[in-house]
Structures are given as structure tokens and as C-alpha cells.
C-alpha positions in Angstrom: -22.3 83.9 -32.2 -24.2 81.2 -30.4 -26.2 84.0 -28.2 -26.8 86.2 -31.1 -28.5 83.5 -33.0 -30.6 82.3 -30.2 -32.0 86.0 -29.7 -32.6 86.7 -32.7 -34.1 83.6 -33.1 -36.5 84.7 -30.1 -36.8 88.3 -31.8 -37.9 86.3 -34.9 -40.4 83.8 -33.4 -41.9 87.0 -31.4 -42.1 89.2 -34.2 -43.9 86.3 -36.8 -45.2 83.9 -34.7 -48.9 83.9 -34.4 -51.4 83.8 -31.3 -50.1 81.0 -28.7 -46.7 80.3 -30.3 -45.9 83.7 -30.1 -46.2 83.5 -26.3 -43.1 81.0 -26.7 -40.6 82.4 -28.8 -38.2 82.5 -25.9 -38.9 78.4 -25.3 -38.6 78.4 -29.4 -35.2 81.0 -29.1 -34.0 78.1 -27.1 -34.6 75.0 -28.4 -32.8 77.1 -31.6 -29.7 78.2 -29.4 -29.7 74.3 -28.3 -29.6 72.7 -31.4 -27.0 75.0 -32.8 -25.1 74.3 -29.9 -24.8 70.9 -30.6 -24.0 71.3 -34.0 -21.1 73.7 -33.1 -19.7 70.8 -30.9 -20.2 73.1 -27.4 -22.7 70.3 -25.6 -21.0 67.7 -23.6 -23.1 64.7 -23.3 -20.1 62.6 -21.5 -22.0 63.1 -18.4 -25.1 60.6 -19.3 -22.7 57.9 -20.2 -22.6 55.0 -18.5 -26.0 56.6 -16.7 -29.9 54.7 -16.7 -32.6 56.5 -18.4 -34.8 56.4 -15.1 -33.1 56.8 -12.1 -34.7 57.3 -8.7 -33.3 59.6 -6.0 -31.0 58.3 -2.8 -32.6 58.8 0.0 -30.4 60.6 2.6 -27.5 61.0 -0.1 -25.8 62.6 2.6 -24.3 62.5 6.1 -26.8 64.8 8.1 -24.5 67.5 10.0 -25.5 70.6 11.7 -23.9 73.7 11.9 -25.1 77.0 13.6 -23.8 79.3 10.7 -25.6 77.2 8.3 -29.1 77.3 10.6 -28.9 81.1 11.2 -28.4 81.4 7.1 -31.3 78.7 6.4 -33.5 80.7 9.1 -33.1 83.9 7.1 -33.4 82.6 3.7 -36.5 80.5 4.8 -37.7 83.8 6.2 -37.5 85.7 2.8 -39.0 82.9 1.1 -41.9 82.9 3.5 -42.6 86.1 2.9 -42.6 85.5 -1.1 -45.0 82.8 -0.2 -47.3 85.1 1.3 -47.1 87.5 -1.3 -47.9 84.7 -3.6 -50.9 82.8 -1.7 -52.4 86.6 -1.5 -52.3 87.6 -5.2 -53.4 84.4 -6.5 -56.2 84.4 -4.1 -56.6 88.1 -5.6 -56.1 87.2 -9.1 -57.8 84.1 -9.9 -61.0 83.9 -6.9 -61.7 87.1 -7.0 -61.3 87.6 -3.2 -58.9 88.0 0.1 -56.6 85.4 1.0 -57.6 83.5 4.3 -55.6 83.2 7.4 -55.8 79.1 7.1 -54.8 79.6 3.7 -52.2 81.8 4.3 -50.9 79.3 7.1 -51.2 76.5 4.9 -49.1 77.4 2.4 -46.4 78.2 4.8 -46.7 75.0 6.2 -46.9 73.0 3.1 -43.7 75.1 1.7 -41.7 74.2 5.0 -42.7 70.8 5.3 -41.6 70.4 1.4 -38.1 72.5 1.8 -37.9 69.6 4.4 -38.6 66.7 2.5 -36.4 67.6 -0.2 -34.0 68.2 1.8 -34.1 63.8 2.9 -33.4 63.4 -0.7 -30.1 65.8 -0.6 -32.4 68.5 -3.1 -31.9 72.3 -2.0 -35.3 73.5 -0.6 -38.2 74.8 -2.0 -39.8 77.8 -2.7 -43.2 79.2 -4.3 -42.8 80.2 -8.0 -44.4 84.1 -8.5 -44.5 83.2 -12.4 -47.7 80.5 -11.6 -49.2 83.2 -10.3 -49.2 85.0 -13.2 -50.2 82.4 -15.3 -53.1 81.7 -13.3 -54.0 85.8 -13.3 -54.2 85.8 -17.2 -55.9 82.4 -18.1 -58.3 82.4 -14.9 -58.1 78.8 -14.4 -57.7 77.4 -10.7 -58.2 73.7 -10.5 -56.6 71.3 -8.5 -56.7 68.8 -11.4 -54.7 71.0 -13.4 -52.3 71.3 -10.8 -51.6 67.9 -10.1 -51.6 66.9 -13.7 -49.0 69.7 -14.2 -47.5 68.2 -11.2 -47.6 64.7 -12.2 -45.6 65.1 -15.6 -43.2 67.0 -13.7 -42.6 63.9 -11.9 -42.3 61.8 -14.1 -39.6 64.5 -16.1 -37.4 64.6 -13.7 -36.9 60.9 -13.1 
């Protein structure tokens, strides 16, 4: 019941929803799904009793151990990533300059995606890796600004403390 209302919900907002909103009706299918999933009793909040409303991460949450099974399997996953990284540094270069990605740029974000798998990995977060969907975004509205970026950036932050 509870997936059938939240995609027809989706259908719904998609098939009436005008201009921008109608670019969210699976956000709007959601928040729908959600609410009647509260209703119907099926959301357990127990696990935000007792909890602050900002919490910061622990640093080094836990006990660093090393294990050559889990390096090999990190090596090859970081691998796969790094080539979706590429893939992503090149079409966004493609898409939203207009031109071919540079070597340094290419480098860079290899770098910058290793160096942040790394840091999250001091706050016991699983690593990171490139998001193909930005790059979509930024191929259909054409905008490529740093500022936007770190704004985006900045409230995601602040959301997830």
C-alpha cells in the first residue's frame, strides 16, 4: 500500500506539476510516501531519543587495524572509483566548458578524491566517491561556479550535523 501511494503520488506530481516542480515529483513522491508512513505508524523515531540536535563527529571512532584482504579489496574498489572520477572530470569539462579535460585537472581530482576517501575515513565515514548525477546537472543548467559549489557544499555541512 505504502509503495503504491508513493508512486502514484510521483506519477501524479509528474503528470500535473508544472515547469520546475515537475522536475521533483520523485522528491514530492517521497516526502508523500514519508508522511504516510508516519501516519501508518511504520517510522521508528526511538533512535533520536535521548540524542542532541547537533552533534559533531568522533574523531578516529575506531581502533585503526590493517588487514591485507581488506587493502587488496579497498585497492580495487578505489580503482573503479578512480576510473568513474575520470569519466566524471572529463564530461563535465565536456559538458559545461565547452572543452577537453586537462591532465592537471584530471590528476587533481584523483588526488582530491583520494585524499577525501582518506579523511573520512579518520572520522570512521566509508570513502568517497564522485557523484555522475552533478554532472548532469551541470550539463543541463550550464552553470560552473565555484561559489555555487561551496554554497551547495556549505549547507550540506551544516545538514548533516
Amino acid at each position: 500500500v505504502l509503495g503504491g501511494v508513493t508512486l502514484l503520488a510521483c506519477i501524479l506530481f509528474n503528470i500535473f506539476a508544472k515547469s520546475y516542480f515537475k522536475q521533483l515529483s520523485v522528491l514530492f513522491g517521497l516526502v508523500v510516501g514519508y508522511i504516510l508512513a508516519i501516519v501508518m505508524g511504520m517510522v521508528d523515531f526511538s533512535g533520536l531519543k535521548g540524542s542532541s540536535i547537533i552533534a559533531l563527529p568522533h574523531l578516529m571512532p575506531f581502533k585503526p587495524e590493517f588487514h591485507a584482504g581488506a587493502i587488496v579489496s579497498i585497492v580495487l574498489i578505489f580503482l573503479v572509483s578512480a576510473t568513474e572520477t575520470i569519466g566524471d572530470t572529463s564530461a563535465m569539462a565536456s559538458s559545461g566548458l565547452n572543452r577537453d579535460v586537462t591532465p592537471e585537472e584530471t590528476a587533481g581530482s584523483i588526488a582530491c578524491d583520494g585524499f577525501i576517501s582518506a579523511l573520512s575515513a579518520v572520522f570512521g565515514c566509508m570513502p568517497i566517491t564522485s557523484f555522475s548525477q552533478n554532472v548532469g546537472l551541470i550539463a543541463m543548467t550550464k552553470v560552473v561556479n565555484r561559489f555555487a559549489i561551496a554554497t551547495g557544499a556549505a549547507i550540506m555541512i551544516l545538514a548533516g550535523i
